[in-house]
N, C-alpha and C positions, 0 to 999 in steps of 0.2 A: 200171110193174112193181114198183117199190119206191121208198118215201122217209123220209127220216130228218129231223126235228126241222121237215118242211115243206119239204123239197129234196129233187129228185130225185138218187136216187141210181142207179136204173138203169131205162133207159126204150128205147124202142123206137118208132123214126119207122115209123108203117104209113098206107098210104094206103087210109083205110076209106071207101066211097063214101058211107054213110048219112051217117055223121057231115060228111062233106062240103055232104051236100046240105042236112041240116038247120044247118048251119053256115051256107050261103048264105041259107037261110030264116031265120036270125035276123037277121043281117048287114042284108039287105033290112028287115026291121023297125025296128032300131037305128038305122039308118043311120050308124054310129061314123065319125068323122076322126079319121086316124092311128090307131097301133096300140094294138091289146088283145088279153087274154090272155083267152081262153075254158078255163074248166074245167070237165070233164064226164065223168060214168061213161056206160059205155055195158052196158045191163043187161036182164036179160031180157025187161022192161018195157019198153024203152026206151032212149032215152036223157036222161038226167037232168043236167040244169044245177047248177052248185055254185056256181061264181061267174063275173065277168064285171067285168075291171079292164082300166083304162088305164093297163099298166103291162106291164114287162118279167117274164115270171116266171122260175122257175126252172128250165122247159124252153125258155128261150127261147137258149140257147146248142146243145141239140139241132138245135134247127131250122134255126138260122143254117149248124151245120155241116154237115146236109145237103143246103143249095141255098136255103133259104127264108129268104134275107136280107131279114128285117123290119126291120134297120139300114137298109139301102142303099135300101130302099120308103121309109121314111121320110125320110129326107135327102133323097129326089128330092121326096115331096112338100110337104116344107117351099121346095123349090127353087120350087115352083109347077108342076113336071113332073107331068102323068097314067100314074098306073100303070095295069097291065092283070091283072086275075087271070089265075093261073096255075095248074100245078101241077108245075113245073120245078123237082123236088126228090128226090132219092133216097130210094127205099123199101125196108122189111125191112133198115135198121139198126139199132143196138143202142149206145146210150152206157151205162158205166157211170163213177161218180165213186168217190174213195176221197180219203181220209187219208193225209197223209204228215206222220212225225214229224223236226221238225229241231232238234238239243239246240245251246246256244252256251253261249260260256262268258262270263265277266264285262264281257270284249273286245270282245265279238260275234261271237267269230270263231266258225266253225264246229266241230264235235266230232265227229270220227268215230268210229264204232260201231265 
């Protein structure tokens, strides 16, 4: 929904079927071990790929918080455990991020406003 300097700053867990399915259609392609980060606009055309990392991104804290722990998949499958796709995750939330300013002084100690 919105990002600043390359972070999300406000984003929204939806569980879109297209993008699901064409998700598992690349997936099947890839065939990726352990995780990645798909990123993708979803447009009147389509849906259009942007990138595609082995790597944690910066929705990747959204997701964990609403059920779709890609830490705890990944620990198991380093354990040599088999995971199973799901879709055990809360839909129609809403993260937003923000700025907080904390002044100290010479000490470190803290300054209140």
């Amino acid at each position: 929904m919105a990002t600043r300097s390359g972070e999300i700053s406000k984003g929204k867990i939806v569980k879109d079927n297209e993008i699901i399915e064409d998700i598992k259609r690349l997936v099947k392609i890839l065939k990726p071990i352990g995780h990645i980060t798909v990123q993708l606009m979803k447009t009147n055309k389509g849906i259009k790929y942007i990138e595609i990392n082995p790597r944690f991104g910066g929705g990747a804290p959204m997701s964990i918080q609403s059920g779709a722990d890609s830490c705890e998949n990944l620990y198991r499958l380093l354990r040599g455990e088999k995971i199973e796709y799901n879709e055990n995750y809360r839909d129609n939330i809403m993260f937003f991020r923000f700025d907080n300013s904390i002044c100290v002084d010479g000490n470190m100690e803290i300054i209140q406003w």
